[in-house]
C-alpha positions in Angstrom: 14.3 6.7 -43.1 17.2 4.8 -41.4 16.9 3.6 -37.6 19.9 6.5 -36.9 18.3 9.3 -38.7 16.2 10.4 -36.3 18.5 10.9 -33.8 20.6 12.7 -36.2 17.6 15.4 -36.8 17.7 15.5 -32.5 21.5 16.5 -32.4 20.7 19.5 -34.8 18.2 20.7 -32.0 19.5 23.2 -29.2 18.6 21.7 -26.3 18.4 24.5 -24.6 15.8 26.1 -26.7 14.1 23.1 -28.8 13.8 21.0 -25.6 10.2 20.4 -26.4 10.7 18.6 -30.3 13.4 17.1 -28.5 11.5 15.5 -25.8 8.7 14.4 -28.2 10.8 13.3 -30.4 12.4 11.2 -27.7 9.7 10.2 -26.1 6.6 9.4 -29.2 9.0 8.3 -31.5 12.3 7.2 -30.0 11.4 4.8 -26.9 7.9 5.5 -26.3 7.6 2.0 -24.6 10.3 2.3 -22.5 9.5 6.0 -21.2 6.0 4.3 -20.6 7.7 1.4 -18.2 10.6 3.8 -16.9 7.7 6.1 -15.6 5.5 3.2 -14.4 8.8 2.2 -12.5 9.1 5.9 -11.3 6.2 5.8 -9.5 7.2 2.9 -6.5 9.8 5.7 -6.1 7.4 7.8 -4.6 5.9 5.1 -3.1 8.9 4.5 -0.7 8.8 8.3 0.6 6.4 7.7 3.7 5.1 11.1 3.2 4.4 10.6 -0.4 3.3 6.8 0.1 0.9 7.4 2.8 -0.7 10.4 1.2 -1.8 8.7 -1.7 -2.8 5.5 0.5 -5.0 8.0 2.4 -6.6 9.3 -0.7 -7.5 5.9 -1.7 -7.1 7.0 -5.2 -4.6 4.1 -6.4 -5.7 1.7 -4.1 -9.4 1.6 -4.7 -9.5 3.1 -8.3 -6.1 1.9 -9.7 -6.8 2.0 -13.3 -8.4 5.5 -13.3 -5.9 6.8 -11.4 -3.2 5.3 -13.8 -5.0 6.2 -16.8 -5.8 10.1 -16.0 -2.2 10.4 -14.5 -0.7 9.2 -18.0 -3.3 11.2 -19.8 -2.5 15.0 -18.4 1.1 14.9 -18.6 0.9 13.3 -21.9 -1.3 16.1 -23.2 1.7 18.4 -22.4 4.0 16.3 -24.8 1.3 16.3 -27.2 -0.3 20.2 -27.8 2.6 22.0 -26.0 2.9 24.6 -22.9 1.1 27.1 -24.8 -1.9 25.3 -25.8 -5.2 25.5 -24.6 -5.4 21.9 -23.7 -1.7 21.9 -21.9 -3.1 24.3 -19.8 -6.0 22.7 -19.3 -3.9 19.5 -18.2 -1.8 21.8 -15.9 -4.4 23.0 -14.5 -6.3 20.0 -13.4 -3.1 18.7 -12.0 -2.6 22.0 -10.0 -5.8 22.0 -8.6 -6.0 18.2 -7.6 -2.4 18.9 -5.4 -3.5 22.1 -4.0 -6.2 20.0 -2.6 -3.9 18.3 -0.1 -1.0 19.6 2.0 2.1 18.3 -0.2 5.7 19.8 0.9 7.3 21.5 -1.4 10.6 19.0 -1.3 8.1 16.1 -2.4 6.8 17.7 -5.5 10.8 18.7 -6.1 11.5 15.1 -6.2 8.6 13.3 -8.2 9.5 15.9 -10.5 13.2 14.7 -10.6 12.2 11.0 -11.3 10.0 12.4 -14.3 13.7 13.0 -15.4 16.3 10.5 -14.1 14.4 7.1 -14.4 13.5 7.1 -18.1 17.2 8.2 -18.7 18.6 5.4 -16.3 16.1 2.7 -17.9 16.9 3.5 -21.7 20.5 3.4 -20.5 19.9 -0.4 -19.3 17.1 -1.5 -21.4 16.7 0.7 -24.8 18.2 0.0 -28.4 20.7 3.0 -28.1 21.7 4.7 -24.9 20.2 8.5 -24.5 22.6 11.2 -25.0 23.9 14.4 -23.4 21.5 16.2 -26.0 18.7 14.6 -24.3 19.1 14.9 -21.4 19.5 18.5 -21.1 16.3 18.6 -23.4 14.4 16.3 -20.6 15.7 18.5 -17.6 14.4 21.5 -19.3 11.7 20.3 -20.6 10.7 18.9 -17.0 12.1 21.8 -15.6 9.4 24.3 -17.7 6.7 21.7 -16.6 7.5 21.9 -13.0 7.7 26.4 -13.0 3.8 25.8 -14.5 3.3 23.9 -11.3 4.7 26.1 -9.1 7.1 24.0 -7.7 10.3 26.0 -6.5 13.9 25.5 -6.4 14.3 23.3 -9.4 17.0 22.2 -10.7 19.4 23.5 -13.6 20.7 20.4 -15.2 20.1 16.9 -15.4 23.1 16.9 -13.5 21.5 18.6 -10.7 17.9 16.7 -11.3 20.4 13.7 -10.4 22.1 14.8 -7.4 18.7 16.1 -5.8 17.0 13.0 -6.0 19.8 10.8 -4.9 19.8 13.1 -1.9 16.3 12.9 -1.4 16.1 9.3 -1.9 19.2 8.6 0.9 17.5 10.7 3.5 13.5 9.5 3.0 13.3 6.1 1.9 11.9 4.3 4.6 8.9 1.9 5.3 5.1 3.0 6.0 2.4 0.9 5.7 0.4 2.8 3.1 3.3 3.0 0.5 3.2 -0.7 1.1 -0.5 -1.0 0.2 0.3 1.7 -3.0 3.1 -0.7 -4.1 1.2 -3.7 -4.0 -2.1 -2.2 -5.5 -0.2 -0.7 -8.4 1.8 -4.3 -8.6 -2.5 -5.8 -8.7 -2.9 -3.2 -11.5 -0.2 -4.6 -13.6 -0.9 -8.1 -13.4 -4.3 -7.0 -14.6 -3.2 -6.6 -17.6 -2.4 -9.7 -18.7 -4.3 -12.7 -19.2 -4.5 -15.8 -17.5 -1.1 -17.0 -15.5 0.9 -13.9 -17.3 -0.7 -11.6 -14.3 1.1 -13.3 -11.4 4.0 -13.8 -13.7 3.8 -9.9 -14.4 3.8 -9.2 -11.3 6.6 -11.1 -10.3 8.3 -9.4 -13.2 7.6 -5.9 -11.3 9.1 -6.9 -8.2 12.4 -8.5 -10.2 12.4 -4.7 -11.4 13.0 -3.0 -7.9 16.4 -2.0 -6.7 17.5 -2.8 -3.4 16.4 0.5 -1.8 12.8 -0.1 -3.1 12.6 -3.4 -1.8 14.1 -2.4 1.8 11.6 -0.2 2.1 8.6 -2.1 1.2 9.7 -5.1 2.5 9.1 -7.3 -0.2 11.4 -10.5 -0.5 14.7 -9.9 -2.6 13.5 -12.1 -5.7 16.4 -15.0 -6.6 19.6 -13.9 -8.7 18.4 -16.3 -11.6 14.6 -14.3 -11.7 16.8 -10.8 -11.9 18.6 -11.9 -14.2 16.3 -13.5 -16.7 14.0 -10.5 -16.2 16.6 -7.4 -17.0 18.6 -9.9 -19.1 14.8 -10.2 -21.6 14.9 -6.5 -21.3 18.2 -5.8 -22.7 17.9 -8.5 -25.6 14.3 -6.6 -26.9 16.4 -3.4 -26.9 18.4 -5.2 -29.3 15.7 -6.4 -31.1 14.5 -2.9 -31.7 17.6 -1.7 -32.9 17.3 -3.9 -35.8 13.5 -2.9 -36.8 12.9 0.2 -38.7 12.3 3.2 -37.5 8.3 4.7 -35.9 7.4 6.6 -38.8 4.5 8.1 -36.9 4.3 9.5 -32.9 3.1 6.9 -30.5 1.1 9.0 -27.7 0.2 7.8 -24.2 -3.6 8.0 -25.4 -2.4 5.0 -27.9 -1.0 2.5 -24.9 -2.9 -0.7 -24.5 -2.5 0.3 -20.7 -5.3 2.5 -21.3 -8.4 0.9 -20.2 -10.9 3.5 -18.8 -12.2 5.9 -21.8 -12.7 3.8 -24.7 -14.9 6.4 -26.2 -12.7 9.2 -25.5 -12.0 12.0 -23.1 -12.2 15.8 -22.0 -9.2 16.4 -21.1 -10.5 18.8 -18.2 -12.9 15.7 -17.1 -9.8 13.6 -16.0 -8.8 13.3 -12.3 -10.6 14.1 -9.2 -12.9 17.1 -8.5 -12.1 17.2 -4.4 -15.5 18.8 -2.5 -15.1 19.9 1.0 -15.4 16.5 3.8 -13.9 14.4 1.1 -10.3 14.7 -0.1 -9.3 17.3 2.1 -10.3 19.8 0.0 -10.9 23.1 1.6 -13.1 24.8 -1.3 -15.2 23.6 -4.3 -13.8 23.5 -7.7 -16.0 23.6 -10.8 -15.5 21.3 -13.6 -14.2 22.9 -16.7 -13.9 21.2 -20.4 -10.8 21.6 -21.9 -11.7 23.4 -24.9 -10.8 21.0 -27.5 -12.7 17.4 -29.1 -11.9 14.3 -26.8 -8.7 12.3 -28.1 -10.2 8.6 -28.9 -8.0 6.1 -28.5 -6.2 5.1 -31.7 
């Protein structure tokens, strides 16, 4: 297999109706890595909504249990990618993640728009950063793929295109960015996360690298300090040169899943997919009724 092929067996696809084996194809084979960091990236996004950022300050979930919260996160929507809408364990993921935001009062126009970064950042990173820039083929595959994800959820009024996924959170973005002191302490708890990571002196490095990685909007609104123009550029400028690199090795012969990353820390003997998460109780999370625990059916996915 040549390093082109691949995306030659994508452009025979229908977007419209193979936007699933277009999406994994994208995603476990194409630029798993850089969908990894692109959604990593998507997440101080949130972050800088207020309402968003403080809600997830409030359920201390990434600021006292980072890595578990990263991990199980990663874990459900990868199982989607994985075994598919109709499969037991996609529904399984689904519903854990339905049942964890019922648990708290979460407008509807919030869930709209983490939903649209799930869309627009991996497609503006691979753009800047990959070996090959994504095409219009893909990207109609990742707005309907996200697109079927979100009607599982519930969410309304989602958008038709990627087109439309763009415009909405542009919108968004212009009329709720904004400081609040718990997106802060989300920011710089996921920042400590990162760093972790690494050994040594890379951690503080890492981090700095994170911060190098914000756009002007992000760092406004968390008021961190705009890193120097020689950092920036020797941080994006060592992105772009690996995508170049990778253009040049062959091809992933076999799917790289989220399960696989190195990122993964908490579940090195495996997992139940419908033991990830939280299990709110009533006093604690805001939850107004108990939910029983439910296996997902199928064998734990080790790690590979």
């Amino acid at each position: 297999m040549r390093r082109y092929d691949r995306l030659r067996e994508i452009l025979r696809l229908d977007p419209d109706e193979d936007f699933l084996a277009i999406y994994r194809l994208t995603a476990t084979y194409e630029f798993p890595w850089d969908i990894t960091r692109a959604l990593e990236l998507a997440l101080f996004r949130t972050y800088a909504v207020p309402s968003i950022g403080r809600l997830l300050a409030e359920t201390a979930e990434f600021t006292e249990r980072a890595q578990k919260r990263y991990d199980d996160t990663a874990l459900l929507l990868d199982a989607v990618v994985e075994h598919g809408f109709e499969s037991d364990t996609a529904r399984t993921a689904i519903r854990r993640v339905n049942r964890m935001h019922r648990s708290y009062d979460i407008a509807d126009e919030d869930m709209r728009y983490v939903l649209c970064t799930f869309v627009v950042i991996p497609a503006r990173w691979i753009d800047c950063y990959g070996w090959r820039p994504l095409t219009h083929h893909e990207r109609r595959a990742f707005a309907h793929y996200y697109a079927t994800l979100g009607r599982h959820m519930g969410i309304p009024d989602i958008p038709d295109s990627f087109e439309e996924f763009e415009a909405c959170l542009n919108a968004y973005e212009e009329a709720h960015f904004g400081w609040d002191e718990g997106g802060r302490e989300v920011a710089d708890a996921t920042l400590d996360l990162m760093a972790s990571w690494y050994p040594g002196p890379l951690g503080p490095a890492m981090r700095g690298v994170g911060v190098a990685l914000l756009d002007d909007s992000l760092l406004s609104a968390f008021r961190y300090e705009t890193p120097r123009p020689a950092v920036r550029r020797l941080v994006r400028g060592a992105l772009r040169l690996r995508g170049r690199a990778v253009r040049l090795l062959p091809p992933r012969r076999a799917p790289h899943h989220a399960r696989q990353n190195r990122e993964i820390k908490g579940y090195p003997n495996g997992y139940d997919v419908g033991e990830l998460g939280t299990f709110p109780v009533p006093g604690q999370g805001g939850c107004p009724v108990p939910h029983q625990r439910r296996p997902a059916g199928a064998d734990a996915q080790p790690p590979a």
